[in-house]
Short mmCIF file of the C-alpha atoms (twelve columns), coordinates in Angstrom:
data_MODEL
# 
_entry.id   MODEL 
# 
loop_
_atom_site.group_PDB 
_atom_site.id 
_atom_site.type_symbol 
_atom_site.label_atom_id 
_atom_site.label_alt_id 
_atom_site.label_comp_id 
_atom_site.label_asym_id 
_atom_site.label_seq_id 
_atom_site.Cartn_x 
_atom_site.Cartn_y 
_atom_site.Cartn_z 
_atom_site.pdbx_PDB_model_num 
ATOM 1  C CA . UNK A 1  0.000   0.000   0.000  1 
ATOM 2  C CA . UNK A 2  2.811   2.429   0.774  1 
ATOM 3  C CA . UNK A 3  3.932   2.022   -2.908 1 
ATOM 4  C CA . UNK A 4  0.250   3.486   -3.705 1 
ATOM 5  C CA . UNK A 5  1.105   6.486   -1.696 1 
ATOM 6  C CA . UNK A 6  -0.137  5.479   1.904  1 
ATOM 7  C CA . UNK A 7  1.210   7.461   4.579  1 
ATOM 8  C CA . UNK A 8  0.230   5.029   7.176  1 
ATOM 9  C CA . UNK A 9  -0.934  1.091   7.002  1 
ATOM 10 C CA . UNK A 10 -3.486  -0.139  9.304  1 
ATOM 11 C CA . UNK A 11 -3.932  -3.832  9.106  1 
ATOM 12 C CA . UNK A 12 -6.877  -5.541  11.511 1 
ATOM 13 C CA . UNK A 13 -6.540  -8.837  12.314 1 
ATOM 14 C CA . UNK A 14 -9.328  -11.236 14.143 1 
ATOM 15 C CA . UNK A 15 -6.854  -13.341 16.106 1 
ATOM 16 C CA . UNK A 16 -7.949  -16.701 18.135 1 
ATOM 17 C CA . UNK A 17 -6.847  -17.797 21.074 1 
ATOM 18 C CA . UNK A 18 -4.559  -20.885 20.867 1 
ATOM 19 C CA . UNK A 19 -6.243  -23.976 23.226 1 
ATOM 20 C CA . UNK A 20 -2.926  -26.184 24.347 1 
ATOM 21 C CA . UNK A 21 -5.511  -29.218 24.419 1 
ATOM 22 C CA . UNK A 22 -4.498  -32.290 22.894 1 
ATOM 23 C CA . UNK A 23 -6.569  -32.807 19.726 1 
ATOM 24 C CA . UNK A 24 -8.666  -36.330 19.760 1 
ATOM 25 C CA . UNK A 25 -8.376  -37.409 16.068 1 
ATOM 26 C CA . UNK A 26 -6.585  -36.942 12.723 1 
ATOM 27 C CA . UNK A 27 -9.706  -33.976 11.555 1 
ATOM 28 C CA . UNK A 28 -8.453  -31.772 14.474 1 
ATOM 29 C CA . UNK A 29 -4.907  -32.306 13.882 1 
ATOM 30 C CA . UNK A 30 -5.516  -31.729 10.321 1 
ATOM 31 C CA . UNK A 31 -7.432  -28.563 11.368 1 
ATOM 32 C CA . UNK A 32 -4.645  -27.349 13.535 1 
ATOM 33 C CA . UNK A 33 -2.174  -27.868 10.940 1 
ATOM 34 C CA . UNK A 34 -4.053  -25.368 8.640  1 
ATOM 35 C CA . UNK A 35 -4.572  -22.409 11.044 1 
ATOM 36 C CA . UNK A 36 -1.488  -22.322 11.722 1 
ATOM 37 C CA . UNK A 37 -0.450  -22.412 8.029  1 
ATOM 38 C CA . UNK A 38 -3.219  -19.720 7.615  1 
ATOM 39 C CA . UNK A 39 -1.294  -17.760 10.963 1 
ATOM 40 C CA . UNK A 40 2.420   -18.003 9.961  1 
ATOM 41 C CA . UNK A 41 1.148   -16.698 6.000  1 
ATOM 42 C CA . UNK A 42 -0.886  -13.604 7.977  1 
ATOM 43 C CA . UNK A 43 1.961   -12.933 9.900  1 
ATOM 44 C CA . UNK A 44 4.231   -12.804 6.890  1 
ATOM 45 C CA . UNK A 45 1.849   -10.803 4.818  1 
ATOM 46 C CA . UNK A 46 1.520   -8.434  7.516  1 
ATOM 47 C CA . UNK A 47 5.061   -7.154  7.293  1 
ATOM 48 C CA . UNK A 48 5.634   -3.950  6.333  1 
ATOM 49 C CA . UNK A 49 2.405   -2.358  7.927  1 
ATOM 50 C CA . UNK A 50 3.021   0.597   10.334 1 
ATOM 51 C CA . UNK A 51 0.268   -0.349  12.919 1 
ATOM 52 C CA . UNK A 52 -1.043  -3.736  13.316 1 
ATOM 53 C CA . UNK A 53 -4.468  -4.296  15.517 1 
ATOM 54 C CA . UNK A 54 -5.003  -7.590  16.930 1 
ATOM 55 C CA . UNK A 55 -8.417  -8.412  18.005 1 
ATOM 56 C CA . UNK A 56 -8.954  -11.863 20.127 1 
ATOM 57 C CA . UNK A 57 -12.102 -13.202 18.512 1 
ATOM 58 C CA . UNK A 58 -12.018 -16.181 20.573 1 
ATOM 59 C CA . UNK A 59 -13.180 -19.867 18.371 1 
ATOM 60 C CA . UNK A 60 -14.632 -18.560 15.665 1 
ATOM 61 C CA . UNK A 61 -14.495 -20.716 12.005 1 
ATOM 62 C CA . UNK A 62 -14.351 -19.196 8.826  1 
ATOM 63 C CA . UNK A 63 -17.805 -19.471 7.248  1 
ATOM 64 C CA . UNK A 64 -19.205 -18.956 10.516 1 
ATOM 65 C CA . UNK A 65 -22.397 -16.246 9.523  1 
ATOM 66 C CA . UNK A 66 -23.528 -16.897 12.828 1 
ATOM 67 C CA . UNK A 67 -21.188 -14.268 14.522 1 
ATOM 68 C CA . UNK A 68 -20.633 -12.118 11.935 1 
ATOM 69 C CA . UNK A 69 -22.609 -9.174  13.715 1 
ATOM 70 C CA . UNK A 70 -21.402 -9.979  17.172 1 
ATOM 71 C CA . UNK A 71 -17.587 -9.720  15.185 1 
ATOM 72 C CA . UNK A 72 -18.619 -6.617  13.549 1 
ATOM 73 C CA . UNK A 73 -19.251 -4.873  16.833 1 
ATOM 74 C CA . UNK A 74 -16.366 -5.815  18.428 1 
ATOM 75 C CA . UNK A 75 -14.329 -5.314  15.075 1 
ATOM 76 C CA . UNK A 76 -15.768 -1.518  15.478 1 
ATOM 77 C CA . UNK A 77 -15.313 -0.757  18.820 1 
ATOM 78 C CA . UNK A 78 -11.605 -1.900  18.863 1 
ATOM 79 C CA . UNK A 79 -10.758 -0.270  16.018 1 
ATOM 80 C CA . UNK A 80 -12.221 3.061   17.579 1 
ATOM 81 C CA . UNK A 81 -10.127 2.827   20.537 1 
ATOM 82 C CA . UNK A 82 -7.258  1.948   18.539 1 
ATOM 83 C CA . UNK A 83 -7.713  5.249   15.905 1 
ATOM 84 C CA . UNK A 84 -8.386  7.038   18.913 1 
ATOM 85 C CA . UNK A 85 -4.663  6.062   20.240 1 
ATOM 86 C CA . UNK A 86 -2.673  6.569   16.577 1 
ATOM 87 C CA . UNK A 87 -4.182  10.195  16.499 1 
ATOM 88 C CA . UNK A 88 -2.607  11.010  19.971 1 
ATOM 89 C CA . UNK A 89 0.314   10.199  18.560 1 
ATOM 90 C CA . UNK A 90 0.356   12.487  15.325 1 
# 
């Protein structure tokens, strides 16, 4: 984005919280396997960014339309308090 001109990137990230449970069959190990995959690529991708804003969604899957307003709101409100913070700073 900074090649585009950008000033400043904000990247927003909906972050879970890692369970240290031992998973009980070859799906969930399978499963684990590929969020981390999908964690170590966002992480990588997310270089370069001036201000990063990590928000624990807690177990949420991807096509999961169920939460999508509940993430929303939370997805707004932290992002308020964080703009709020990077304009102190300027």
């Amino acid at each position: 984005m900074k090649q585009l001109g950008a000033d400043r990137v904000l990247s927003i990230v909906f972050d879970e919280d890692e369970s240290e449970s031992c998973d009980k069959n070859l799906v969930e190990v399978a499963g684990r396997s590929i969020n981390l995959l999908c964690k170590e690529l966002s992480n990588y991708e997310l270089q370069g960014t001036c201000d990063v804003l990590k928000i624990k969604s807690g177990k949420v899957g991807l096509l999961d339309m169920s939460k999508m307003d509940e993430l929303y709101e939370l997805g707004y409100k932290k992002a308020k308090e964080f703009s709020d913070k990077i304009l102190q700073n300027y």
